[in-house]
N, C-alpha and C positions, 0 to 999 in steps of 0.2 A: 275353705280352711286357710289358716292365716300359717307361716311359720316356712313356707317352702322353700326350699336350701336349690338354685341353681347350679351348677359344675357343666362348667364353661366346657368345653370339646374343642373349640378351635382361639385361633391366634387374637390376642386383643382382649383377655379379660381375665379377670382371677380365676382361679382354680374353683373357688368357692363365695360366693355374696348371700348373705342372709338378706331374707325377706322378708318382712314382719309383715308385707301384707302383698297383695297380689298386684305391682305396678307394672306398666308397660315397660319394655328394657328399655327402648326409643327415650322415655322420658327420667330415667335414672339419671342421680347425680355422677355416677363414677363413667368415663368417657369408654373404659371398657366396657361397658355393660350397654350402653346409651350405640355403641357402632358394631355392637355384636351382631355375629352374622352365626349361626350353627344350631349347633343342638343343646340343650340345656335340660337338667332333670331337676325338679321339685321333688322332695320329700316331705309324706304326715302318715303320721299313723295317729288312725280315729277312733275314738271306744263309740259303739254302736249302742244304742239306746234299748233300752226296755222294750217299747212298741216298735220301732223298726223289728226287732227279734219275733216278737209274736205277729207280727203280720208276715215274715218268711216262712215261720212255724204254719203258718194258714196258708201255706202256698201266695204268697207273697215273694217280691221280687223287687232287688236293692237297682237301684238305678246312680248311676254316677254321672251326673251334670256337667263339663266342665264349663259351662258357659262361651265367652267365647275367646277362639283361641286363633293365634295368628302364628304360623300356620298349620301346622301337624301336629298332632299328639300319639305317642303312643302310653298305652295303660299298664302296670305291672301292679294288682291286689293282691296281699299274700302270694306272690310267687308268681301268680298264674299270668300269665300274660294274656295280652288281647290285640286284635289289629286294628292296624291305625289307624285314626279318624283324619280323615284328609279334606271334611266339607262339614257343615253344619247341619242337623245339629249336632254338634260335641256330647254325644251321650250312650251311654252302654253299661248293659245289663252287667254286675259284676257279685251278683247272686250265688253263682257259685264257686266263687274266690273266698266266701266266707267263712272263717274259722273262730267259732269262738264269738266272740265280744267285741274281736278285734277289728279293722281292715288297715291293713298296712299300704298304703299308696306312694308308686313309683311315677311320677307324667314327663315324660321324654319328650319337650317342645321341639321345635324345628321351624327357624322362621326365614325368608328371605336372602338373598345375597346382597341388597341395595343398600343396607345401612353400614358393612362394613365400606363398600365401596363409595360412601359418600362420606364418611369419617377418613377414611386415607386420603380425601378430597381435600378434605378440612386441615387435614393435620399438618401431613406433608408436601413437599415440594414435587412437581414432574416427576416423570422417570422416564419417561416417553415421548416422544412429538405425535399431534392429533391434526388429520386433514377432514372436514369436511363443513357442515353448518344444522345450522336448525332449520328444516323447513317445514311449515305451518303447523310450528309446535313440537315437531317430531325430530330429537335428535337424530341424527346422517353424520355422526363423527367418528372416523375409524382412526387405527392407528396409522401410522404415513410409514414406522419399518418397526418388523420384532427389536427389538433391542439382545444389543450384545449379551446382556448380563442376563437373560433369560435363557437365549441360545444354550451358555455355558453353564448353564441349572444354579445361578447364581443368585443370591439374595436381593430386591429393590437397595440401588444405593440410597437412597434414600428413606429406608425405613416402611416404605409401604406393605399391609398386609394381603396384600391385594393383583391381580394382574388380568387385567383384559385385553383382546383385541378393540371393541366398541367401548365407544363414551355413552350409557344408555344415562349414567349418573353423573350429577358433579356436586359440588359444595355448597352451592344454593339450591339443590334440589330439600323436600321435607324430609324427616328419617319417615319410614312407614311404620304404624304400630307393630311390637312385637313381643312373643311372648302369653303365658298365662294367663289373661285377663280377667275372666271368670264371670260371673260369680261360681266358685265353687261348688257345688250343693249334692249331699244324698238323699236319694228320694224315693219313700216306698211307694210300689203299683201294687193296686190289691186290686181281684175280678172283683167287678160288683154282680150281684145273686139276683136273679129277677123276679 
């Protein structure tokens, strides 16, 4: 389904981006969206078809696809909630969330910590001094001292969203997909009768 309304949870992006169609965040024009790091919900509510109905009616069973997602989903149809799919495939029974004609769908994403911390890479200036190197491929970069302005639970002067002790990422690293990806899809299982 096309139409899903993200609501950012953490620092570095609107409140709300409409999506007229299912993109990866990583690849969004808005730079908020593009270094988000957290959780984000899509909304759709679906009118259920004719034969999807009478195949439930026959002991039939709705299936919700979410194709694929990076990283976590959690599911809320008409109210009910379901636990979260944390692995592939992204799919679960929501047969008895159904009311009506309707299915009101809530998907609670959850993607990575790498893209915010490679956008504060981007964006802003140090905030910290880093000792160590890359060796054979594998970044070995720690910080060299906490900083004062962390000690004193104080803000990046510098504006970053972000604080580690390890350099796992930096600015030339790729963002990782993330986000809804999909395809979407409902999908009725019916027993076949032998």
């Amino acid at each position: 389904p096309n139409g899903f309304l993200p609501n950012a949870l953490a620092k570095g992006a609107d409140e709300q981006v409409r999506f007229d169609e299912l993109d990866a965040w990583n690849e969004r024009p808005e730079e908020g969206v593009r270094y988000f790091s957290g959780r984000a919900t899509y909304r759709k509510s679906v009118k259920l078809g004719d034969e999807m109905l009478r195949a439930v009616g026959k002991g039939g069973r709705i299936v919700l696809d979410l194709g694929n997602v990076r990283e976590l989903a959690q599911v809320t149809a008409n109210g009910k909630a379901f636990d979260a799919l944390w692995r592939p495939p992204f799919r679960l029974d929501v047969t008895e969330a159904v009311k009506g004609d309707r299915l009101d769908l809530e998907i609670t994403v959850a993607n990575l910590w790498a893209n915010r911390l490679i956008g504060d890479d981007r964006q802003f200036a140090p905030d910290c001094e880093w000792k160590g190197e890359v060796v054979r491929g594998v970044k070995e970069i720690g910080i060299r001292e906490i900083p004062a302005w962390v000690k004193d639970g104080k803000p990046s002067p510098t504006g970053r969203h972000t604080f580690t002790t390890w350099k796992h990422w930096d600015k030339d690293d790729e963002l990782l997909p993330s986000g809804l990806l999909g395809p979407v899809r409902l999908r009725t299982v019916v027993r076949c009768q032998s």
